[in-house]
N, C-alpha and C positions, 0 to 999 in steps of 0.2 A: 495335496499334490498339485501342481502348477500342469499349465497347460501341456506345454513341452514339452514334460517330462511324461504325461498320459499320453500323447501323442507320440512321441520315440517308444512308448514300451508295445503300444498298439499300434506300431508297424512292426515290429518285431514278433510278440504274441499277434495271434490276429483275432480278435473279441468276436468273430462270426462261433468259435468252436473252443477258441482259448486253448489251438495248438499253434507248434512251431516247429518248422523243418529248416536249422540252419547248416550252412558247408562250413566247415572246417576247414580252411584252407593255412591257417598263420603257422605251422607248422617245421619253414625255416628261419623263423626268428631264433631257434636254437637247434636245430638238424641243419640247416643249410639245404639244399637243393636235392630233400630227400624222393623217394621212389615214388613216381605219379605226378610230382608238382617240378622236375625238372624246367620245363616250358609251359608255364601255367597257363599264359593267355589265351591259345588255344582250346583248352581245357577250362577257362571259364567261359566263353563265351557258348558253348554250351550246357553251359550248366548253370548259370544265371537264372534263367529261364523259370527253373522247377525248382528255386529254393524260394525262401520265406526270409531269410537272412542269412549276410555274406560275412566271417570271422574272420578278419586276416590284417596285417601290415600294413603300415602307411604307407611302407614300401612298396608293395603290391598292387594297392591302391591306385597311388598315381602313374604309376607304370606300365601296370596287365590287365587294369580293368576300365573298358571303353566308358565314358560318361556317360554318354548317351544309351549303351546299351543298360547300364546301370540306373536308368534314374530313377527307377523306382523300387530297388530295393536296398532296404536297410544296411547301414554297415556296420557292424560290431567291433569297433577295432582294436587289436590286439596292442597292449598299452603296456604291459609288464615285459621285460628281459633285465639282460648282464652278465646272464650267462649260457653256456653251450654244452655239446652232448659231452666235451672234453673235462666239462668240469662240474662243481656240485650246483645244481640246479635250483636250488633250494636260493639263493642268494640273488634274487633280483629286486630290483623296484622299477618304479616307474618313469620311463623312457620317453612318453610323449605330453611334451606342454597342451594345457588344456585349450587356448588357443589354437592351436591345429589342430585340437581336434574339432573345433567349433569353424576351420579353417576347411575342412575336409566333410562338413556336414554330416554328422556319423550320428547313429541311432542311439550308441553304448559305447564303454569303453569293457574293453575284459582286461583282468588283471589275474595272474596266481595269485593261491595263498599256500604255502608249504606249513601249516599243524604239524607239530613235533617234529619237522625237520632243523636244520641247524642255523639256518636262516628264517623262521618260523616269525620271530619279531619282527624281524625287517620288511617281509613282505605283508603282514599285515599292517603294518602302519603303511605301508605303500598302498594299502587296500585304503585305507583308512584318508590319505592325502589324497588319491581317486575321489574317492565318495567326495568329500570337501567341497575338490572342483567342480565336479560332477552337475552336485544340487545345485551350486552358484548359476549355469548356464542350464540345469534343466537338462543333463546327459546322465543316464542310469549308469548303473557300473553292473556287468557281470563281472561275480566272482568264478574263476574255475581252483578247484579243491586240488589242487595238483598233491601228487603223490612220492614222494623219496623212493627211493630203492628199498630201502628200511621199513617200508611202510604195511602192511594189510588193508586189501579195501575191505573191508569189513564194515555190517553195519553201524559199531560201534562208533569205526574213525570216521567216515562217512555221515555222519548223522552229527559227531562233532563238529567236522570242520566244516559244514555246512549251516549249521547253527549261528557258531562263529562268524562266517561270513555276511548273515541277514544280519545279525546283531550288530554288526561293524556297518550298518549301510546299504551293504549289495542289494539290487532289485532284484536282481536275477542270479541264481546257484546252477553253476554247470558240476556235476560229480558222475560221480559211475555208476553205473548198476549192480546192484549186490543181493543177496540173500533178504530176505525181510523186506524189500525196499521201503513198503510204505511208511515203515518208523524213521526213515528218513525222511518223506516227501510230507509225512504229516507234522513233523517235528522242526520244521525248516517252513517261516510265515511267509518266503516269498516264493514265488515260481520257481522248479525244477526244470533243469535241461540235463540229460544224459548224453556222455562222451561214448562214441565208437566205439573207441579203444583201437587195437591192433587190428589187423585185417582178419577177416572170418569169413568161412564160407558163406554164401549170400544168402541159405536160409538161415543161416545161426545170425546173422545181422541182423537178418528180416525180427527171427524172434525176439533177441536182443528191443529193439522197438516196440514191439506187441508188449514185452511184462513189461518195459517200463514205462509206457503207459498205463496199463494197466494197476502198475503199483504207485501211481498219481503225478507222475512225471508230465509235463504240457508240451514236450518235446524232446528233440534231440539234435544235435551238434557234432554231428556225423561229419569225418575227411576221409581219414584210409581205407572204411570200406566201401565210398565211394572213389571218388581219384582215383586209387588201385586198382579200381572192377576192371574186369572186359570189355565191360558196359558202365561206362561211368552216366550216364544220362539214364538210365533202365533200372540202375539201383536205386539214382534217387527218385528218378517216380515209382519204384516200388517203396520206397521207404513215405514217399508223402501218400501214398495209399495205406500202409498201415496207421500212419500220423495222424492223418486226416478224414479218413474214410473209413476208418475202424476195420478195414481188411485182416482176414487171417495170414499168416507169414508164407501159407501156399499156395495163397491168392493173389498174394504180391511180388509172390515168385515167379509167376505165370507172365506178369507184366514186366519184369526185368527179362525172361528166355525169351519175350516175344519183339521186347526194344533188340537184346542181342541179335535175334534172325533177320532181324528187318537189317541192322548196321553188316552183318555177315555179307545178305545177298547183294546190296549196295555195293559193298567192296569187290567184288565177285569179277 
């Protein structure tokens, strides 16, 4: 492995603990200006701060996120679309010349892969032309296991398409948390990152975190239950406390109620 490419994966992983707390933000490349990330820029500039790595848009990128407040963290940029919440999801490839992204200095590129959705071929070979460019310029590719409507997360499908994805290339596998997990995280040669998912109560997040690390996940790739909170700055230092810090989920509870009072009396 070339220089580059060890250096974009360790800013992203951080080789001090070989975790990773990244935002989730790329969310309307097919929602559109879903709940939480209406006016983003406000909303990253506090939140910058307390991640480890930023997932989102070119669009986003040059728009919502200050350089300078950025310059030192990673950007994982969101590289797959073509389609929207209107239509089958499953049918994208890839959207951004690898020039820009080499233009945009970006840590990673993410791409879906839809496994046994209807579009299943297509976005792995878009996984597949990713990777290509990828290695030429020394930029990783996360893969995320996107999921059909048809789908079960299941360790089964989970552990497939995640398989799938290192063997295609990817450095890095974004999936879900499931049942079993570690026959995923063991059965998958590159690094694990766990998705959110939908919004959850902030200790069911918190725990969310805790097993999947626990089931050998090196991080997570948290948006809606961060953005959404109450406390969008309080969740993610409670989530890089469990990440990072190997805190219990009621421990890191304590430090998102206690970021929320402090933002309360402020406002007061």
């Amino acid at each position: 492995m070339d220089w580059g490419m060890q250096n974009r994966l360790a800013r992203i992983i951080d080789p001090k603990d070989n975790r990773c707390v990244m935002l989730a933000v790329d969310h309307g490349y097919f929602q559109g200006p879903t709940t939480g990330l209406g006016q983003p820029r406000p909303l990253f500039k506090g939140l910058i701060p307390h991640a480890d790595a930023l997932m989102l848009t070119r669009g986003l990128l040059r728009h919502c996120v200050d350089a300078g407040q950025a310059r030192d963290i990673p950007i994982v940029l969101r590289s797959s679309g073509g389609a929207s919440v209107l239509s089958e999801l499953s049918h994208e490839d890839m959207t951004v010349d690898i020039e820009d992204a080499v233009r945009l200095n970006v840590a990673a590129l993410a791409m879906s892969v839809y496994v046994g959705g209807p579009g299943e071929r297509g976005t792995l070979l878009a996984l597949s032309k990713a990777v290509n460019a990828g290695e030429r310029y020394g930029i990783p590719v996360l893969a995320v296991t996107a999921v059909g409507r048809e789908m079960v997360r299941d360790v089964r499908y989970l552990s497939l398409a995640s398989r799938i994805a290192a063997e295609l290339g990817a450095r890095i596998v974004k999936t879900y948390y499931c049942d079993d997990f570690e026959k995923v995280t063991t059965t998958c040669p590159v690094p694990v990152v766990i998705a959110g998912g939908k919004k959850l109560e902030p200790k069911d997040a918190l725990q969310l975190a805790a097993n999947a690390i626990a089931g050998g996940a090196v991080g997570v790739d948290m948006g809606r239950n961060i953005f959404q909170s109450d406390s969008p700055v309080g969740m993610i230092k409670a989530v890089r406390a469990v990440v990072h810090k190997g805190a219990r989920p009621d421990e890191a509870l304590g430090i998102y109620e206690d970021q929320k009072a402090r933002e309360f009396a402020r406002a007061k």
